[in-house]
C-alpha positions as CSV (number, residue, x, y, z in Angstrom):
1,X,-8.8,15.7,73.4
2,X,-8.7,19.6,75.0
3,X,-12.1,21.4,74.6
4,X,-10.2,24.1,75.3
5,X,-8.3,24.1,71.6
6,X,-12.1,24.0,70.4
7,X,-13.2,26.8,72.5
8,X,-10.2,28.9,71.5
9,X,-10.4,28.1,67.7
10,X,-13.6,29.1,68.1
11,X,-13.5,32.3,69.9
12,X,-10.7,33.1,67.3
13,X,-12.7,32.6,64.6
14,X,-15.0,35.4,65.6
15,X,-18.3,33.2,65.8
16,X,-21.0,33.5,68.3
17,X,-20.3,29.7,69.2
18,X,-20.2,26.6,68.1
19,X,-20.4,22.1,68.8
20,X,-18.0,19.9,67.9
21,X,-18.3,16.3,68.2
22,X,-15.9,13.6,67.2
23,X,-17.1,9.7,67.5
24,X,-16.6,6.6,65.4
25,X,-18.2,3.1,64.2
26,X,-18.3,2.4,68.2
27,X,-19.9,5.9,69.6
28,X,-19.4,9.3,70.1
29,X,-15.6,9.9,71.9
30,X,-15.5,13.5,72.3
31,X,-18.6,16.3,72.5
32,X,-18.2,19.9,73.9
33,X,-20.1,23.4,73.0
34,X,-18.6,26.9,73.6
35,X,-19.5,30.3,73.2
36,X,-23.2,31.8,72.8
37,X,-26.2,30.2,71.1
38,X,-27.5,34.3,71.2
39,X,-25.6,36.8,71.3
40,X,-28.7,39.2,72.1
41,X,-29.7,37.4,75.4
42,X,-26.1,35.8,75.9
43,X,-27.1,32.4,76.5
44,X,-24.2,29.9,76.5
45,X,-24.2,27.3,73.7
46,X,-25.5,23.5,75.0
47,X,-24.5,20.4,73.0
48,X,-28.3,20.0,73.4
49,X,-29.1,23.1,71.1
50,X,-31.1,22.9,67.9
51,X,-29.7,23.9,64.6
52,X,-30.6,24.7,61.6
53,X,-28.6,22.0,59.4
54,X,-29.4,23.3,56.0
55,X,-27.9,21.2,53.5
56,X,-27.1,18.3,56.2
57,X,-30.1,17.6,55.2
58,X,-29.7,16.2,52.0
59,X,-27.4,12.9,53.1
60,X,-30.7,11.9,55.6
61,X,-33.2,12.7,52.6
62,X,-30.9,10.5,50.4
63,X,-31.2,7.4,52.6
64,X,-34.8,8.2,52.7
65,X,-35.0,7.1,48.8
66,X,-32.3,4.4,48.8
67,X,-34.8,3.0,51.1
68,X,-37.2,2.9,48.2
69,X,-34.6,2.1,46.0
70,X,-33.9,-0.5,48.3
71,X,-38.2,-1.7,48.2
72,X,-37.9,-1.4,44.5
73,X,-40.1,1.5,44.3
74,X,-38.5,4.1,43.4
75,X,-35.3,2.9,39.9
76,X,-32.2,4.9,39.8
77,X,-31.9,4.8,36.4
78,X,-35.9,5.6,35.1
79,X,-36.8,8.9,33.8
80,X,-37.7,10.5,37.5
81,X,-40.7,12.2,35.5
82,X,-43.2,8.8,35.6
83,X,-42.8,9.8,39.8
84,X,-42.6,13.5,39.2
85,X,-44.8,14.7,36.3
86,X,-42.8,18.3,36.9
87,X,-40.1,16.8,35.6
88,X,-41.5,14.8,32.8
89,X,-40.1,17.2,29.9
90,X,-37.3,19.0,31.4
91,X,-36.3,21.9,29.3
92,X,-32.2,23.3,28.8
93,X,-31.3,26.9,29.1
94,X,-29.7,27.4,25.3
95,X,-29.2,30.6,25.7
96,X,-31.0,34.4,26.2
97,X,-32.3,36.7,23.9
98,X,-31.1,40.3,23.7
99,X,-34.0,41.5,25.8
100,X,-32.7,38.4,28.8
101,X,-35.6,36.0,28.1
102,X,-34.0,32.1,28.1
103,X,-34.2,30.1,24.9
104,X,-35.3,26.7,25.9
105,X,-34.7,23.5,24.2
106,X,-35.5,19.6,25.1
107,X,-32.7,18.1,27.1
108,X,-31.3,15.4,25.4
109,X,-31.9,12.5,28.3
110,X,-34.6,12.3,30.8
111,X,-33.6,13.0,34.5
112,X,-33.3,10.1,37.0
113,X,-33.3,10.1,40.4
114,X,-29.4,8.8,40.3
115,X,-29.1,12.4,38.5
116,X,-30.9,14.0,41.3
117,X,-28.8,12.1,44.1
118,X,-25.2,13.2,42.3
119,X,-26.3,16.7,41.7
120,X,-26.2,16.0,38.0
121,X,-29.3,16.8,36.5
122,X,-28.7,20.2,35.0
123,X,-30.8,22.1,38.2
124,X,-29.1,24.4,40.1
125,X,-29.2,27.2,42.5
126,X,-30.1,30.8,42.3
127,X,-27.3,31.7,44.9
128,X,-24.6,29.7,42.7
129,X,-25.6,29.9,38.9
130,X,-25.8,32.5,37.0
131,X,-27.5,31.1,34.3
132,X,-30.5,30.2,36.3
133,X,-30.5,33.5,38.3
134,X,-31.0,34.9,35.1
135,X,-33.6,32.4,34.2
136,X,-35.3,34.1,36.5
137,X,-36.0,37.4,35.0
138,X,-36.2,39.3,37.9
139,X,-39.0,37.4,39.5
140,X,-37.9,35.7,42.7
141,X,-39.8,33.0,44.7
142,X,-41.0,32.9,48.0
143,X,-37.8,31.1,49.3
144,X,-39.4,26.9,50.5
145,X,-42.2,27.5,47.5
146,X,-42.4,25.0,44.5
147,X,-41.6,27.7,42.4
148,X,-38.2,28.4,44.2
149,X,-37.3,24.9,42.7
150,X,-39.2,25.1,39.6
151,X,-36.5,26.1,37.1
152,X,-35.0,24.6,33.5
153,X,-31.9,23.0,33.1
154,X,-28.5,24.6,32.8
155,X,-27.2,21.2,30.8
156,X,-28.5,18.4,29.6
157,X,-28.3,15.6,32.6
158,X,-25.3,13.5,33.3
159,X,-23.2,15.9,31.4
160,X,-21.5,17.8,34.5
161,X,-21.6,18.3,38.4
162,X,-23.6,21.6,39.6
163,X,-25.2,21.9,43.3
164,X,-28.4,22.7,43.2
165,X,-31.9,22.0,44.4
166,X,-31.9,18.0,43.3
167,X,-32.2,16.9,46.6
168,X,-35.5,18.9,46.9
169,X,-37.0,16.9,44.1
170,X,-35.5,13.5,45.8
171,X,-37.7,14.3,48.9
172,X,-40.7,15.1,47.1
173,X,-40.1,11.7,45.4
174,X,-40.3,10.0,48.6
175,X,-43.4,11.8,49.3
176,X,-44.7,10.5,45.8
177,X,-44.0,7.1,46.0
178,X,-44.9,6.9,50.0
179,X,-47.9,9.1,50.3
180,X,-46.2,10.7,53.2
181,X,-45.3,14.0,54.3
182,X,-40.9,13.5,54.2
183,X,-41.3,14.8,57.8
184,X,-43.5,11.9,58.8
185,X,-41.5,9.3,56.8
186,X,-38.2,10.5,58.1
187,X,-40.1,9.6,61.5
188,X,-41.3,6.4,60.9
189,X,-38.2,4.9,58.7
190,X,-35.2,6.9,59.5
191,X,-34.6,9.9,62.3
192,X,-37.1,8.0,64.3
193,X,-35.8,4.1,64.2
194,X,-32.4,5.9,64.7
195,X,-33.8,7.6,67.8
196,X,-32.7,11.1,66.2
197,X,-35.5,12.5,68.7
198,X,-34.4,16.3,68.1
199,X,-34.4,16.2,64.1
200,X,-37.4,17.4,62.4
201,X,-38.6,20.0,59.8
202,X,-39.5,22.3,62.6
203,X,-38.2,22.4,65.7
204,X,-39.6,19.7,68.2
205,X,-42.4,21.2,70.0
206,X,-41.3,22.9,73.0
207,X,-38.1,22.5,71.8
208,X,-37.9,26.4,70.4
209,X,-36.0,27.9,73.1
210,X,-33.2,25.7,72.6
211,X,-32.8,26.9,68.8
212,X,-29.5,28.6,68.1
213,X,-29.7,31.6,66.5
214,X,-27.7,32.8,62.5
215,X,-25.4,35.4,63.3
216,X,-23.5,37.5,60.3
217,X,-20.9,39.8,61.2
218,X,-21.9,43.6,60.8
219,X,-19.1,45.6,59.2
220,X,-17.6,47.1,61.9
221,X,-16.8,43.5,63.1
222,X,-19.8,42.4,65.4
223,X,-21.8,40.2,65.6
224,X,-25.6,40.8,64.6
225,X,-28.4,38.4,64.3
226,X,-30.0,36.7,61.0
227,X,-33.8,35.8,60.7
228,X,-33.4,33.2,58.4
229,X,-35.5,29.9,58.5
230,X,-35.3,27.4,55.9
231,X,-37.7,25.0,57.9
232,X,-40.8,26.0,57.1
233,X,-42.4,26.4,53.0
234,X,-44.8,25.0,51.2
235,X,-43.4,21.7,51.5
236,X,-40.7,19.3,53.7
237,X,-37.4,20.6,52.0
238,X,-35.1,17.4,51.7
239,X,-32.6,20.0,50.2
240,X,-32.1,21.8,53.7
241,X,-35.1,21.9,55.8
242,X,-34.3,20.0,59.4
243,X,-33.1,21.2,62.5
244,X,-30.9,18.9,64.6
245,X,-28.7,18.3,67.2
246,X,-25.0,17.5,67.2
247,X,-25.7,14.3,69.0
248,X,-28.8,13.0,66.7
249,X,-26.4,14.1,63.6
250,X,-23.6,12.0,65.3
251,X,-26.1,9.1,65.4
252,X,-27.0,9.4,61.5
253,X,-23.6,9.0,60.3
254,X,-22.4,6.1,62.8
255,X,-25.0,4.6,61.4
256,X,-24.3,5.0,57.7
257,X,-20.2,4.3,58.9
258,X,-22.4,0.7,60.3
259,X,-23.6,-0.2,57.1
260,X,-27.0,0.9,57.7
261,X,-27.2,-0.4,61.8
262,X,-27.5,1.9,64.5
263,X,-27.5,0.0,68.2
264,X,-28.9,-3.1,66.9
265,X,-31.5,-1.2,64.5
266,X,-31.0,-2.0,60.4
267,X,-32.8,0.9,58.6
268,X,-31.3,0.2,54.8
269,X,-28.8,-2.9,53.6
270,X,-25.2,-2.9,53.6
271,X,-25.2,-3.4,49.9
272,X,-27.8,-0.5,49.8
273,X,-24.7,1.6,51.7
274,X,-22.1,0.6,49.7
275,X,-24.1,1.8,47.1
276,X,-25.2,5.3,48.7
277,X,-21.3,5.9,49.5
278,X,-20.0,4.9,46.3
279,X,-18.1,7.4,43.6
280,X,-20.8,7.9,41.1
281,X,-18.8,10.3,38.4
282,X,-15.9,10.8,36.7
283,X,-14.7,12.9,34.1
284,X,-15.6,15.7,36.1
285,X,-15.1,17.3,39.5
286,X,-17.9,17.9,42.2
287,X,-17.7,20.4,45.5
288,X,-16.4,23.0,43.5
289,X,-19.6,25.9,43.5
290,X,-19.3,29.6,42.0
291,X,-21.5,32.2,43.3
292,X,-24.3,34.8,42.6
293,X,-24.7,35.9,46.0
294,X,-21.6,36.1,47.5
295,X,-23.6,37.7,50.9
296,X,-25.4,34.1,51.5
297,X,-21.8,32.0,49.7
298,X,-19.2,33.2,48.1
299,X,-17.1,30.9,45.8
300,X,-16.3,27.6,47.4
301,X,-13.9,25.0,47.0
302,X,-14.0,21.8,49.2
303,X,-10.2,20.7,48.6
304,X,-8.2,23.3,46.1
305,X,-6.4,21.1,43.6
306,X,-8.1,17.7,44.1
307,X,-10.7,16.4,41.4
308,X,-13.2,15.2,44.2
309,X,-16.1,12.5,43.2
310,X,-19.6,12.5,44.4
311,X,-21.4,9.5,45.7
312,X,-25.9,9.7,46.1
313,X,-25.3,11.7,49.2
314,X,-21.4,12.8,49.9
315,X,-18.3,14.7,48.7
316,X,-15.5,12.4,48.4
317,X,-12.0,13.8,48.4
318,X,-9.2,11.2,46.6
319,X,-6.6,12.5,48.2
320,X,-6.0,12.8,52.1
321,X,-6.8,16.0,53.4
322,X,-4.9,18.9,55.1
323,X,-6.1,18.1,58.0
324,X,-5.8,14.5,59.2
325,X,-8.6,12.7,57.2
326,X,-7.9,10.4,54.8
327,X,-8.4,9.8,51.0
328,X,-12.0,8.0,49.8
329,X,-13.8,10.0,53.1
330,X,-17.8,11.1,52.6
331,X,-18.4,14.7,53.8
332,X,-20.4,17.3,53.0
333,X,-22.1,20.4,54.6
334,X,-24.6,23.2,55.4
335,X,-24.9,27.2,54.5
336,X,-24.5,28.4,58.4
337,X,-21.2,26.5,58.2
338,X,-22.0,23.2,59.7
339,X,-19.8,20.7,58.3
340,X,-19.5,16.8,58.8
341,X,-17.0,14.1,57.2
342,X,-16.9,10.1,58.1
343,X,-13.3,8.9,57.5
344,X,-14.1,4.9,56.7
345,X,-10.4,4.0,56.7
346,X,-9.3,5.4,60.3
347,X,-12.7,5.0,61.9
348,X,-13.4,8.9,62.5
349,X,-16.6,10.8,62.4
350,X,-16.7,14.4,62.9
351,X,-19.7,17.4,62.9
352,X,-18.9,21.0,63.5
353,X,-22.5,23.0,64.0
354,X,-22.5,26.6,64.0
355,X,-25.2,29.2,62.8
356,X,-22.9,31.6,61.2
357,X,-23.2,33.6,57.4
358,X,-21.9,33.7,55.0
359,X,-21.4,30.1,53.5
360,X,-17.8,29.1,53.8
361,X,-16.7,31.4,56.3
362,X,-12.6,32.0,56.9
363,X,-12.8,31.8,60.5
364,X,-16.1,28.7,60.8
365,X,-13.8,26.8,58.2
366,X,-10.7,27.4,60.3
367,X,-12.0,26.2,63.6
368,X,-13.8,23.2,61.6
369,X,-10.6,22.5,60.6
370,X,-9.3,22.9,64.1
371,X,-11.8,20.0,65.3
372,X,-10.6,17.6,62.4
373,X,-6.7,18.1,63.7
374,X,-8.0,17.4,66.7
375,X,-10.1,14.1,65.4
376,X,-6.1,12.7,64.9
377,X,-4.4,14.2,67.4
378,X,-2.7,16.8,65.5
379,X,-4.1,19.2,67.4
């Protein structure tokens, strides 16, 4: 493989820089990093550089509870509210009043935490629904507060896919049931058994300088810096809070392409993984997400004309994809257009890390496609 078709998708893309990594079951067989972590100060991008992972944070958080799944302390299928009292009588937008104010009723079945793993509960975002924006009433919360997660349903649970901030909730289960910070039991059961030495909630200290900074383009084309940080809050965000590496991410999905064993080390069963990476709807498509803030993500779609599943922590396309991976793979992604996807059936793993807004970029999705042709040598 030619770093130098990376470098030049990238550069064509328009993005400040970017690390691409391709690896399999046995290791990691291709890793390079081009452009500029800063524009401002011009530093070149390292594979070592931190970033800010977002919403590659959910898949770790996810193995965090299977664990407990796992240890029979946390049930799939029991009403979530006997670990989360928050969610104990979860309430359905029916509507709004002429003055905007919701009408709530009851929802008709108690969230679980398998409803909070497939992003079926009925919570949502801000950013992508338009019912709960509205929920809002004009008051916006601190962004990494409770309240920024706090919201009532948009339909009752089980009944359809929406992304939203479930995987939030599934971390402060953990903490629940553990009595732990999710920082510290990420440490001690997962990032830290898989030696994932540069993933944390905030960036590993002294590790700051090597933190990439969000770039947005300005509209005369260039590139301007972002202060955005979705690591800090009142609490350990499982829905997007760590920063990592390209490397230490590599390391998380060999392990969950392993069955749960990274270099000798078994953090959760095979069963447990089969499980985690199993289809769990139908009847309805996931990945697809509408949008309320089209300057943080516009409308997305994963894979235009497939009806993709959802396991408890991955996209699942049925269909091969455009470019190269093939049908029944696990992927998902992050806001500053990082993107991932483990291909079970040809044994390939990629991660694309940039730090790039908005969501679903033209040019970030284009060069992550770039690194996936690449991934099968069609590029």
């Amino acid at each position: 493989m030619d770093a130098r078709i990376f470098a030049d998708a990238v550069a064509a893309a328009g993005l400040a820089g970017a690390v691409g990594l391709i690896g399999g079951r046995d290791g990691t067989r291709f890793s390079t990093a081009t452009g500029a972590s800063n524009t401002a100060t011009g530093e070149a991008m390292r594979e070592d550089h931190l970033f800010q992972i977002a919403s590659m944070t959910k898949a770790i958080a996810s193995v965090a509870a299977m664990q407990l799944v796992e240890q029979g302390r946390l049930s799939l299928d029991g009403p979530i509210g006997d670990v989360l009292p928050d969610l104990a009588d979860p309430q359905v937008i029916a509507g709004f009043d002429e003055a905007g104010v919701p009408h709530l009723r009851p929802a008709a079945r108690p969230v679980t935490l398998r409803h909070l793993l497939t992003h079926t509960s009925g919570l949502g975002y801000d950013f992508i629904s338009m019912d709960q924006l509205r929920a809002r009433q004009g008051v916006m919360p601190a962004p990494g507060s409770k309240a920024a997660i706090t919201t009532p349903l948009i339909f009752d649970p089980g009944e359809r896919w929406e992304y939203g901030v479930n995987t939030d909730w599934v971390g402060l289960a953990v903490e629940a049931v553990s009595g732990m910070t999710l920082g510290d039991y990420l440490e001690a059961h997962v990032t830290g058994p898989l030696g994932m030495t540069d993933t944390a909630f905030r960036a590993v200290a002294g590790a700051e300088p090597r933190m990439a900074a969000i770039h947005a383009r300005a509209p005369d084309g260039s590139l301007i810096q972002v202060p955005m940080s979705l690591g800090g809050g009142e609490f350990n965000s499982g829905g997007g809070g760590l920063s990592s590496t390209g490397a230490d991410y590599m390391r998380f999905l060999r392990m969950v392409a392993n069955a749960g064993t990274l270099d000798g080390v078994t953090i959760i069963k095979p069963d447990t993984v089969a499980e985690l990476c199993r289809n769990q709807i139908s009847g309805f498509p996931a990945g697809r997400m509408g949008s309320t803030m089209p300057e943080l993500a516009p409308p997305y779609d994963p894979f235009p004309g497939m009806e993709c599943g959802w396991s408890l922590a991955f996209l699942i396309n049925p269909e091969p994809g455009p470019n190269g991976r093939s049908a029944g793979s696990l992927a998902w992604a992050g806001i500053f257009n990082s993107y991932y996807w483990i291909d079970p059936v040809q044994d390939v793993i990629g991660v694309f890390l940039s730090q790039h807004m908005p969501f679903g970029d033209a040019g970030a999705l284009a060069a992550a496609g770039t690194l996936e042709r690449m991934a099968y040598g069609l590029a």
